[in-house]
N, C-alpha and C positions, 0 to 999 in steps of 0.2 A: 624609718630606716633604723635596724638594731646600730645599737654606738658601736659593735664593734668597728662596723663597717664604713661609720662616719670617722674613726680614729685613723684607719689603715688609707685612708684617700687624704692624698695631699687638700685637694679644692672639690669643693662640693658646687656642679654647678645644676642650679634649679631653672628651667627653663617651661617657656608655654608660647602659645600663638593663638590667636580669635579672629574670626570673621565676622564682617557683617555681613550676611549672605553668604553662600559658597555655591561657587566665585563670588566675589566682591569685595569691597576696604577691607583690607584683614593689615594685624598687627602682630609683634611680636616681642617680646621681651625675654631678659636671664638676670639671674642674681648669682654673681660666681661667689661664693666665700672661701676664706682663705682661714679651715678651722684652728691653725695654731696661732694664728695670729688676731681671729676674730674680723680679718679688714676683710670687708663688702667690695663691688661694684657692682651697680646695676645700666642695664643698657636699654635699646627698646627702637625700635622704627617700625616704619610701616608700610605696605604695597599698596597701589588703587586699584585692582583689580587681580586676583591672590586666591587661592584655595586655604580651609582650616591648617590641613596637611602641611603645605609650603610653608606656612607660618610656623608652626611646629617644628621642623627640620631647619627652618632659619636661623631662629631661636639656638637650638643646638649647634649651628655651627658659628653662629656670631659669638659665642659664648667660649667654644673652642679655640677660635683665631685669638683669643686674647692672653692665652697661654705662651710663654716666651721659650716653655725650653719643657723637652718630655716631662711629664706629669702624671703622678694616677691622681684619677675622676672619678667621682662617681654623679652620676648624670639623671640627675629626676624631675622627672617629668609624667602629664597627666597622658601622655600619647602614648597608646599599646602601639601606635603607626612606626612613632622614631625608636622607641624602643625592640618590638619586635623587628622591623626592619632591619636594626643595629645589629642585635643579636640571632637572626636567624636567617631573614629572606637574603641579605647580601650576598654571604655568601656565595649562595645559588646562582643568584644573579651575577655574577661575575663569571661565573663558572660558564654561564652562558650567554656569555658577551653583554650583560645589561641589558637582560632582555627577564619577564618572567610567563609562564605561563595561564593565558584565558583561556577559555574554551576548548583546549588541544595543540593550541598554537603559542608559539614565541611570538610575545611582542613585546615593543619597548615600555622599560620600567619608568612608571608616572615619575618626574623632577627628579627625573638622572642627574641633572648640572647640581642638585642639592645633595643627593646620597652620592656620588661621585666624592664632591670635596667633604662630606661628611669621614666618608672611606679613606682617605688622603690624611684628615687630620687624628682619628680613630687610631692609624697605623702608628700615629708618633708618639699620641699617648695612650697608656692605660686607662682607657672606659671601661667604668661596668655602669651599667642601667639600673634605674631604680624605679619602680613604678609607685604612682601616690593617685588618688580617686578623686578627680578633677572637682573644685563645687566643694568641698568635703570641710574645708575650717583649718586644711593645711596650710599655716602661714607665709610659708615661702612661694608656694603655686597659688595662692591667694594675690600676693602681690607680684609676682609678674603679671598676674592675667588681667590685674589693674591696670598695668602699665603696659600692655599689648592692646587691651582695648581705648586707654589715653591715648598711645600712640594712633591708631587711624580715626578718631574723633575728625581732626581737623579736616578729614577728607571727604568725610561723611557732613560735612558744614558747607564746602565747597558744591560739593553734588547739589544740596538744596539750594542755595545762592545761584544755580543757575538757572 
């Protein structure tokens, strides 16, 4: 991300989600930083039964709720999903009751309850999206996707114990 763009955002937050399977254990994590002041937090939990997607849009919005008061964001992530979603399908999708088009037809938009309150927290602050090449040696979406996949280990331990 050029510094401009890392200068003009209050908090940069970095987020990711991973599945094992999809559907299956999937996890999620974000690293918010706070670049004038340098202070971190990282977060992370996990679903037992979860698509990649869901975990991705989690992620962004676990990372959003922990915002106290409007904010510009700038929000990166290895999802073309949450990001174009952000930036272009919503929209639409509102425009036609949360619905988007297959085949010819309206039907309803896959994890409405997660692009809903996404939409909800989006309006209070300043997001722009930043896209980064998942896998790639970027530090920050290196380490959450650590801690997405830490996160649903333990569930993935339980499945075999039984």
């Amino acid at each position: 991300m050029p510094l401009t763009e890392q200068k003009n955002a209050e908090v940069i937050l970095f987020t990711d989600g991973a599945c094992s399977g999809n559907p299956g254990p999937g996890g999620w994590a974000y690293l918010l930083r706070h670049p004038g002041t340098g202070r971190e937090t990282e977060a992370s939990g996990c679903a037992p039964d979860t698509t990649n997607n869901r975990m991705e849009l989690t992620a962004a919005v676990e990372g959003l709720k922990q915002l106290k008061r409007p904010t510009r964001v700038e929000l990166v992530t290895d999802s073309v999903y949450v990001g174009t979603g952000l930036s272009d399908w919503m929209p639409k999708w509102k425009k036609q009751g949360w619905k988007r088009k297959e085949r010819g037809k309206l039907v309803p938009v896959k994890n409405e309850d997660l692009w809903r309150e996404l939409d909800r927290l989006a309006a209070i602050h300043e997001v722009r999206f930043s896209h980064v090449a998942g896998h790639s040696g970027h530090p920050e979406n290196e380490r959450c996707d650590e801690l997405a996949v830490a996160a649903y280990q333990p569930l993935l331990a339980q499945a075999k114990a039984r």
